[in-house]
N, C-alpha and C positions, 0 to 999 in steps of 0.2 A: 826145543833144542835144535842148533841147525846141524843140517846132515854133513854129514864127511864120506865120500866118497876117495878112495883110494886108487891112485893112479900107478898103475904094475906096469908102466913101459920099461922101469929100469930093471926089474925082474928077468925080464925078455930079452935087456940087453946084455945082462951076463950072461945069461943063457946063451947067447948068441954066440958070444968070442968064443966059445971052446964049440961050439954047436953043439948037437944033440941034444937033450932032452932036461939038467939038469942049469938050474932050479927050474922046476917043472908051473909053468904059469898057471895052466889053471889050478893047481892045487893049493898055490899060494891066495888066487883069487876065493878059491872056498873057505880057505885058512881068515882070510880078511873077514870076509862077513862072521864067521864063528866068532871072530874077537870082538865084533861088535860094528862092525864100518858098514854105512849103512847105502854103499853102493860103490860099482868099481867102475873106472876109467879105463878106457885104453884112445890111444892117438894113433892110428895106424899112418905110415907115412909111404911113398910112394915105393923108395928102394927098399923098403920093408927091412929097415936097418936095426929095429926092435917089435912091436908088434906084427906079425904076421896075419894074411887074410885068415890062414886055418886058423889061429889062434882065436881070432872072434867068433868065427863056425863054434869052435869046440870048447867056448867060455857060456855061449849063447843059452846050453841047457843046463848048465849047470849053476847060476848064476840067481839067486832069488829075493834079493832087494831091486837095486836100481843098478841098469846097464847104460854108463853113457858115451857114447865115443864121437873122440874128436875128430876135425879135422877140414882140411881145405874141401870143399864141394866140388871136388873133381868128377866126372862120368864115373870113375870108378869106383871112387870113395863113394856115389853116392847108390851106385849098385849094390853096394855091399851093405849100406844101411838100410837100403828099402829092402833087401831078401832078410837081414838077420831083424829086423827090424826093433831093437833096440826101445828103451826107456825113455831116453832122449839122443838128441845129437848135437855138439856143440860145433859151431859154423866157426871155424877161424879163416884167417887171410894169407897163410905161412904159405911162403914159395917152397916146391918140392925140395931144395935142398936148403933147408932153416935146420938149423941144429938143435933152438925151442922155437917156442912163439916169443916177440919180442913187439907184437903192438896189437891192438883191432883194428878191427873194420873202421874205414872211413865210408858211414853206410851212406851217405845223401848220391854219391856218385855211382853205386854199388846197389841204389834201392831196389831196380828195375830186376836184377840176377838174384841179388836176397831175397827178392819178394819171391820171383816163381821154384826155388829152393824149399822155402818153408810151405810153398803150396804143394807141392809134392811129398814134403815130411807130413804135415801135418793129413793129405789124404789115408795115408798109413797107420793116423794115431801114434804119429811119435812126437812125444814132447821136442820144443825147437829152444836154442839158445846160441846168442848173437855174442863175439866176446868183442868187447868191448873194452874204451879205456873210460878216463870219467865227465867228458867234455858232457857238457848235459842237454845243446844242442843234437849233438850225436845220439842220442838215447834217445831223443823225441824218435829220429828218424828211423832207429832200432823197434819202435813199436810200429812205424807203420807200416814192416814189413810182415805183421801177423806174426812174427817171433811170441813166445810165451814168456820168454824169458831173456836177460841179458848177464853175460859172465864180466864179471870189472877184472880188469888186468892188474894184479897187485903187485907187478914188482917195484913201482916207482913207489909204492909204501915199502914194502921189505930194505929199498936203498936208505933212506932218510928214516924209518923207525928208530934208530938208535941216537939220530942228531937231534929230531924234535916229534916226538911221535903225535903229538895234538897235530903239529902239524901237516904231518905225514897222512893219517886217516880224515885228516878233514873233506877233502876234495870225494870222499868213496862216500864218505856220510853224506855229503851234499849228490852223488851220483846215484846214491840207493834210493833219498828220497824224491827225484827225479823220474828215477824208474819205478815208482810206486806209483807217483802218479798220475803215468800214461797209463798204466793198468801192466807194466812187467815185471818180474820176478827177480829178484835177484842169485844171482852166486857169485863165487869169484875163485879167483887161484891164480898162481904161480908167485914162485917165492914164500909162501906162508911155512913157517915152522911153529916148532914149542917155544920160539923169545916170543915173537912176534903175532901170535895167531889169538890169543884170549883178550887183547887191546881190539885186535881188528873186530872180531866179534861182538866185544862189548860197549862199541861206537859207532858200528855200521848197521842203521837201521833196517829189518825189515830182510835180513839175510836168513834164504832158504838153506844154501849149500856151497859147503867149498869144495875144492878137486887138490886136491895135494900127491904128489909123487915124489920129484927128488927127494926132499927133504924125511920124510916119512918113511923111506926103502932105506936111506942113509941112518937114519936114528936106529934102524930096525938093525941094523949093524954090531951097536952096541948095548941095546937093551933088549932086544929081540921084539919080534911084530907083534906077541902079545901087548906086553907090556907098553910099543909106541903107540898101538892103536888106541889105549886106554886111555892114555897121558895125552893123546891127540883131542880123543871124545869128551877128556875133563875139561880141557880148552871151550870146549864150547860148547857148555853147561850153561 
């Protein structure tokens, strides 16, 4: 079964607008793994406009599946991964003020920076992953930064799922068995919901783990986080 890891940035960010302490994150992250999710995300961003650095301090012991957190390889983003030191860490490309991630890495030009990145995650023992889109060129180059893994950027399925969806997951099926073959790991995320997420799974070979947030804190709205995480986990049966 592949994993679902659950992204609580939006958690943090209602927390946010009123300040103080409610919805209280980590409670929501222990909430998560009880229901079943089988690891939690967080993206901390520079202005710290939803996760916070304390928040990762104070997710870190309490947290006992899989901890992966995102984010641009900054000095200080990557402080914060080498002290909390994390399950994994996913390398994105997002300029400090991206409102999401909206592409990956273009790694051929970027190899020389991703490469000593991952040498320094990986002296730590922490699992590494490159997000990626699904150029398959690009993915050679993603292995030969010593990454373990590469994340496929699925919004440009989540847009076209509904016009032609053979079409839509084609390009990921061909990117997953790509990245099988250098010897990398696949996950993926952004945009995946309950339409669209049990097609993605059940076409895209060779997938370890998705990362979902928006969509999964939003369902959780109206069915409650039990029940989405459930409907989430049937998905990808």
């Amino acid at each position: 079964m592949v994993n679902l890891s659950v992204n609580i940035n939006k958690v943090a960010t209602l927390r946010n607008a009123r300040g103080g302490d409610v919805p209280n994150v980590q409670s929501v992250a222990v909430n998560c793994e009880r229901f079943g999710a089988n690891g939690i995300t967080v993206h901390p961003r520079p202005d710290e406009r939803h996760i916070k650095h304390e928040d990762v301090f104070a997710l870190r012991p309490l947290i006992r599946t899989e901890f992966n957190i995102e984010g641009y390889p900054s000095e200080d983003f990557m402080k914060l991964v080498l002290m909390v030191k994390p399950s994994q860490v996913t390398l994105v490309p997002d300029a400090p003020d991206a409102l999401t991630s909206s592409a990956g890495w273009d790694v051929e030009p970027n190899l020389e920076f991703l490469t000593s990145i991952v040498d320094r995650l990986k002296e730590k023992g922490i699992r590494t992953s490159i997000f990626v889109g699904t150029d398959e060129e690009n993915i050679k180059w993603a292995a030969k930064t010593g990454a373990d893994r590469v994340e496929l950027y699925t919004e440009p399925y989540a847009k076209n799922y509904h016009i032609d969806a053979e079409a839509a997951v084609a390009p990921f099926a061909a990117a997953a068995e790509a990245a099988h073959r250098v010897g990398l790991g696949v996950n993926a995320g952004h945009d995946l919901n309950l339409e669209n997420l049990k097609y993605f799974k059940d076409h895209v070979p060779y997938l370890m783990e998705v990362s979902i947030g928006h969509a999964l804190i939003s369902d959780a709205l109206y069915l409650g986080l039990e029940q989405t995480i459930k409907a989430y986990k049937e998905c990808l049966r």
